[in-house]
N, C-alpha and C positions, 0 to 999 in steps of 0.2 A: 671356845675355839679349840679347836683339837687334830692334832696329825696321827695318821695312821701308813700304812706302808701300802694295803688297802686303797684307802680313800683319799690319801693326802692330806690335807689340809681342809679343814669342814666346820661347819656349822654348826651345831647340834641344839636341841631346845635344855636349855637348864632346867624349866620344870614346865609344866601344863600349861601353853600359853592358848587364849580362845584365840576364836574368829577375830580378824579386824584390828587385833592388836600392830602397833610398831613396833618395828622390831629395830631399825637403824635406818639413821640419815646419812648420806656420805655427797661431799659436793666433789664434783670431778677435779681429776687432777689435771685435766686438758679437754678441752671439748672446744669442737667446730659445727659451722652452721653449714647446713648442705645447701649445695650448689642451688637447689630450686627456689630455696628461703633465701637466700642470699642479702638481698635487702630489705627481707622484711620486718626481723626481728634484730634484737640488740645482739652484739656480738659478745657482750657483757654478761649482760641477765638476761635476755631473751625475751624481756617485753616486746611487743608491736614498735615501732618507729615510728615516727613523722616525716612524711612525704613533702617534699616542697618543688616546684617546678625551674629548672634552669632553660638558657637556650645555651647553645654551643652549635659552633660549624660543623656542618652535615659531612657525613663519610657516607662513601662508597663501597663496594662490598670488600674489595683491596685495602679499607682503613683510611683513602686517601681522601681528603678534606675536598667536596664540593665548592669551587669558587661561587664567589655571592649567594649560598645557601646555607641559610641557618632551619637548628629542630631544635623542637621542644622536647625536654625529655623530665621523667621526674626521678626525683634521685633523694636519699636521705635527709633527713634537716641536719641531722652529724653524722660525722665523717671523715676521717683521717683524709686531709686534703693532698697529701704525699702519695700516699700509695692508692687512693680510691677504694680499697677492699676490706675494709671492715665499715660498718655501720652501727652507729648508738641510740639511745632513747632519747638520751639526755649530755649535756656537758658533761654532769659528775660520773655518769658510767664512763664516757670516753676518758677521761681524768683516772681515775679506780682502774682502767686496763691497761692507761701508757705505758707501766716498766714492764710489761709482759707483751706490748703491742712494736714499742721502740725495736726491740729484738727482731720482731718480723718483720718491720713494716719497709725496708730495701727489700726483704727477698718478695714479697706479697706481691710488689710495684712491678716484676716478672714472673711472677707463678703462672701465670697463664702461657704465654710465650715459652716457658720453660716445658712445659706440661706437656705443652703440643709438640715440639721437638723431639720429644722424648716418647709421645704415647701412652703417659702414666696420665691418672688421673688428678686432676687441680687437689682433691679433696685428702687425697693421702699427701704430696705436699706439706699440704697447710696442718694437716693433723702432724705432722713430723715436726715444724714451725711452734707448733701450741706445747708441743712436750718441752719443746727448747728453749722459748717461753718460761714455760714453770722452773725448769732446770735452774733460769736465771735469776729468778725471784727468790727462789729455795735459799741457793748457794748466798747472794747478796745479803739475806736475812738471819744467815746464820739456821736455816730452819728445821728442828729435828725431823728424823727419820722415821718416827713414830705414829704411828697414825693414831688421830682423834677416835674415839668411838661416840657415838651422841643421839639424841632421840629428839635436838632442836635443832631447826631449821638457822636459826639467830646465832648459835652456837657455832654451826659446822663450818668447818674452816678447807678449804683445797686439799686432797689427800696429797702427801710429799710425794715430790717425784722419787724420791730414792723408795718408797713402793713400787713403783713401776718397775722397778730393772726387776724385783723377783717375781714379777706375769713371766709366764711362757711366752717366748716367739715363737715357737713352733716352725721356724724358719725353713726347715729341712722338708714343710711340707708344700712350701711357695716353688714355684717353677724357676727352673733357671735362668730362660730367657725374660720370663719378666722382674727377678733378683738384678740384672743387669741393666735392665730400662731405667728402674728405680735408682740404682745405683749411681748412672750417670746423670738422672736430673738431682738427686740430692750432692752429687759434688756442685753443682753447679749454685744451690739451692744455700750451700754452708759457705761458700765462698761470700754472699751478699751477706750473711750473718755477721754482729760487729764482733772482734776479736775477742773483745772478753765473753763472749755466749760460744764462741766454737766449741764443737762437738767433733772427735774422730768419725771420717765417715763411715769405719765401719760401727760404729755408735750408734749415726743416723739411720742406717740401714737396721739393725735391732730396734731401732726405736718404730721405725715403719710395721716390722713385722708385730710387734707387740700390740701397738694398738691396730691394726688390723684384725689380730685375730682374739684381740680381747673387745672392743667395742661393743658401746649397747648403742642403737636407736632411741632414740627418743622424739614425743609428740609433744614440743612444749606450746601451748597460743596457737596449736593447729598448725606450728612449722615443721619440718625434721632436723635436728640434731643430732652427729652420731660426739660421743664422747667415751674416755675413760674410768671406770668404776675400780683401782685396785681391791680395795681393799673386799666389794663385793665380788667383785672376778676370782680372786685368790679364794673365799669361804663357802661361795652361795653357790653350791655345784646344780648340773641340769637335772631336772625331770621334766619328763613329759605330761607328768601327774602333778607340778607343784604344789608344793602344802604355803607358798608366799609369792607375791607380784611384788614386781618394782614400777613407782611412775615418777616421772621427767616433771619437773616444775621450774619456777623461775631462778635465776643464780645459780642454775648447773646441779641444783639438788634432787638429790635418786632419794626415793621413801621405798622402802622394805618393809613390806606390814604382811601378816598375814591371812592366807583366805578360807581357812577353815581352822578348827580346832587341834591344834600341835599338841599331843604330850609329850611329857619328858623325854628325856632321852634320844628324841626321833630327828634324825637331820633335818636343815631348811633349807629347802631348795627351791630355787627359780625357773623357768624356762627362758632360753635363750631362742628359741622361734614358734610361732605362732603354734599354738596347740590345739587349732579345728582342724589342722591339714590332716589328711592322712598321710598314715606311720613311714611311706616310703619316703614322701613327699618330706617330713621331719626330718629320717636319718639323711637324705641327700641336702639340706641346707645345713646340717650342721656338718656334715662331713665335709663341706666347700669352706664353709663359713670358723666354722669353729676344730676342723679336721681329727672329728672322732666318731666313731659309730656306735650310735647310742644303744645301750643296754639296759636302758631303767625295767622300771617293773612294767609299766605298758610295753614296751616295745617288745618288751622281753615274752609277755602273755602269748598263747595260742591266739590267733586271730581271731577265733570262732568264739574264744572264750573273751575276747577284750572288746572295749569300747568301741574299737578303733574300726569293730566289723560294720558299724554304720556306716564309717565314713568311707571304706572301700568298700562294699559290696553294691551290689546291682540285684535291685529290684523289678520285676514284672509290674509291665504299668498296667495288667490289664486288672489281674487278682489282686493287685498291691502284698498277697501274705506269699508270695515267694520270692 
């Protein structure tokens, strides 16, 4: 690990490492399951769930209960019966989440109603919830500041929320009007939070912008998860070119291996959006997403001279050679 005035804070390889090597395991220090997945996977570990069928009185488009009509509907085998919005595999997952779920699970019981009021999305909410979450397990445990480093899955323990406060917010490059949207559904959002888990809300609102603009997607079981990676967010800086990939697996853990042959010396780097786009296409998601304009060595190449001239240029369909 190494800081520079340059580069910041970075990665770099200690000696020759090949292909295919790992390089670090980091399990999130808050992650949520996106709105599409929603009941499909554990909110825990992110196994598949079990489906089982209830009936319940029929609603209306108004929410209002059809007299003498009942539906069928299917819904989790577990499942926080209080708030209905999280979903498990198992007993012992939803047991293993309680002191991190108890925290949520009033304000969850309105995340939606709040959301819509407000026009902010359920999903930044609930990622605001998850950090508050760890904050509260952290602090009740007594638990260092320090993060694990580790190459076992068995091993990797929640990176500590007090990594998170030193990610960038980047706050200054979110719009006003929607700094304010948010602002008013999370007072409303901390108010339902139990007294020993209260965060200031200008707290909550950094804590929105951080994991917004630090977030990774992830594919776990074929669902999407967007979660927090400090400790990778803080070292693994972008290319467009990466010399390492990260991939989502069960319990929230990110694998950092890498995809070609690293020598010493030479930084590790990730990419943070898809890398068959073309270069314009690249620097405009990370300029929204991640609010910086990339300069790596692709981006940085002559067009003519880079990769990237496949992916924007235009071909004659007739000769196919111009």
């Amino acid at each position: 690990l190494k800081t520079s005035n340059a580069k910041g804070r970075h990665i770099v390889a200690a000696k020759d490492i090949p292909a295919g090597t790992l390089v670090t395991v980091e399990k999130a220090a808050a992650s949520i399951v996106r709105n599409q997945s929603f009941v499909n996977i554990c909110h825990h570990c992110f196994k598949p769930v079990t489906i089982k069928t209830q009936t319940r009185p029929k609603v209306d488009a108004q929410g209002n209960q059809v007299a003498g009509q009942v539906e069928k509907v299917n819904v989790p085998t577990h499942s926080c019966t209080t708030c209905k919005m999280a979903a498990y595999c198992s007993e012992a997952c939803q047991q293993s989440h309680s002191a991190e779920h108890q925290v949520q699970c009033a304000a969850l019981s309105e995340i939606n109603s709040i959301s819509a009021a407000h026009r902010v999305s359920p999903e930044s909410l609930r990622a605001v919830l998850a950090l508050i979450g760890r904050r509260a397990v952290d602090n009740a445990s007594n638990r260092s500041e320090i993060p694990e480093f580790t190459d076992s899955a068995n091993a990797a323990k929640p990176t500590p929320f007090g990594c998170v406060m030193d990610l960038n917010p980047n706050r200054h490059y979110i719009e006003r009007d929607a700094l304010k949207e948010i602002q008013a559904a999370l007072k409303e959002v901390i108010a339902l939070v139990p007294e020993s888990a209260k965060i200031p809300l200008s707290e909550a609102v950094e804590l929105h912008c951080i994991f917004s603009t630090n977030q990774h997607q992830l594919v776990v079981n074929n669902q999407q998860v967007l979660a927090v990676y400090p400790t990778t967010a803080l070292f693994f800086h972008h290319s467009c070119s990466p010399n390492c990939v990260y991939i989502g697996e069960n319990n929230g853990i990110m694998y950092v291996r890498t995809m070609v042959d690293v020598p010493a010396d030479a930084d590790l780097t990730i990419s943070y959006v898809e890398i068959c786009q073309p270069r314009e296409q690249r620097r405009r998601d990370l300029l929204l997403t991640r609010h910086f304009w990339c300069k790596c060595r692709r981006c940085s190449t002559l067009l003519s001279k880079s990769v990237d001239r496949f992916m924007d240029g235009i071909q004659c369909t007739s000769c196919k050679n111009g």
